[in-house]
C-alpha positions in Angstrom: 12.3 24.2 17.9 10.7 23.0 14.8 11.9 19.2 13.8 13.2 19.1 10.2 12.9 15.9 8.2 13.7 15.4 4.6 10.3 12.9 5.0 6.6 12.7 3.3 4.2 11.1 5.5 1.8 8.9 3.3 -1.0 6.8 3.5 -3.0 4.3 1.4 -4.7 0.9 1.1 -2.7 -2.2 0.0 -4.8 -5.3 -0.4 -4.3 -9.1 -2.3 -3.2 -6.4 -5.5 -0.9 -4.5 -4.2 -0.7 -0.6 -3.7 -4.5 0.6 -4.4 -3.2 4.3 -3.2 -0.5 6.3 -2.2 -1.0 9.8 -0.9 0.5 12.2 0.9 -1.0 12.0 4.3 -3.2 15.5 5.3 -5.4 13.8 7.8 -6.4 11.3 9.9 -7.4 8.4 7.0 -10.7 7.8 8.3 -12.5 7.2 5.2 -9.6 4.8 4.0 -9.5 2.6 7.2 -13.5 2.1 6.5 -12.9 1.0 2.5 -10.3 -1.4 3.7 -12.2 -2.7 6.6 -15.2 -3.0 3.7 -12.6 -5.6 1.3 -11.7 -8.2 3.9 -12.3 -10.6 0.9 -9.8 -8.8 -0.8 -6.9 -8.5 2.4 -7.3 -5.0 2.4 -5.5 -3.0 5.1 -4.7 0.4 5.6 -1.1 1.9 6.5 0.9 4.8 7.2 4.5 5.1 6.8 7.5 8.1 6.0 9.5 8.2 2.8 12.4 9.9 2.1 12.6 12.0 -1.2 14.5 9.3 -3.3 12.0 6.4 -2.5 8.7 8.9 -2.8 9.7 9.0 -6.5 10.3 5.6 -7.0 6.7 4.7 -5.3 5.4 7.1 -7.1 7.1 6.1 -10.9 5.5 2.7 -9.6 1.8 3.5 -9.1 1.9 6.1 -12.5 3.1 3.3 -14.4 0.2 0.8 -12.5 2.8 -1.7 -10.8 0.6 -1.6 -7.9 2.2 -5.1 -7.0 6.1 -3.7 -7.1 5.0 -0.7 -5.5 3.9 -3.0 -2.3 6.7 -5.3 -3.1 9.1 -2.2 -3.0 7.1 -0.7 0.0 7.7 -4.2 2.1 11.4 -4.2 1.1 12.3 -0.9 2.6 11.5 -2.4 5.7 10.7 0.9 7.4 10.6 1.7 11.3 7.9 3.4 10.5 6.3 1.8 8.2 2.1 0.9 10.1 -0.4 -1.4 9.1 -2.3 -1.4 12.2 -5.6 -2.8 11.3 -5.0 -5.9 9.6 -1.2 -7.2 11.0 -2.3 -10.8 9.0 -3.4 -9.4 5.9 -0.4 -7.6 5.1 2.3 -10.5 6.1 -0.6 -12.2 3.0 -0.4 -9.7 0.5 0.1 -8.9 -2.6 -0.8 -12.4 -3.7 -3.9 -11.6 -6.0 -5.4 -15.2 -5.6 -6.5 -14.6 -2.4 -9.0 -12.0 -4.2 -12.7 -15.2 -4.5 -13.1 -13.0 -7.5 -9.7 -13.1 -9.0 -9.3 -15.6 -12.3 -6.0 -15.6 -13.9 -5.8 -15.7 -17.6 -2.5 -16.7 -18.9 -1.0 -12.8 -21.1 -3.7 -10.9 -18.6 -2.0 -10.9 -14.7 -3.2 -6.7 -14.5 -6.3 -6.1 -14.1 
């Protein structure tokens, strides 16, 4: 029996910024968990999670239009079961907050980057 889900399995890095990526998850994210690991400075972490169709557009209205804070902010609210940021538990309760970035300077008119 095949199991039928109205579901899109995606994956990404969030760090101090918020989303850095969304995609749709075709493998195992290898090469995603090593450029988080490679930003501690930065909170990065790498997660998984399952979206249903109405908050996959949403996320991704978010990241076209570069609100890669909202999109974690929007990604955090869902409060998913599924929802996995197994490498770095602490540094996602942290994030977004871009002044934990050492390299971040906010300029009053400039918080994007």
């Amino acid at each position: 029996m095949t199991d039928i889900t109205n579901k899109g399995k995606y994956h990404g890095i969030a760090d101090c910024h918020g989303l850095e990526s969304f995609v749709a998850q075709a493998g195992g994210g290898s090469m995603m968990k090593i450029r988080a690991a490679a930003n501690p400075q930065r909170s990065a972490t790498y997660y998984t999670c399952e979206l249903e169709q109405e908050h996959e557009v949403k996320m991704a209205k978010l990241m076209e239009d570069s609100e890669w804070i909202y999109a974690l902010e929007y990604l955090k609210e869902l409060q998913l079961p599924n929802l996995v940021a197994p490498d770095n538990p602490e540094a996602w309760s942290a994030i977004p907050n871009p002044e934990l970035d050492p390299m971040y300077r906010y300029e009053e008119g400039h918080e994007d980057f």
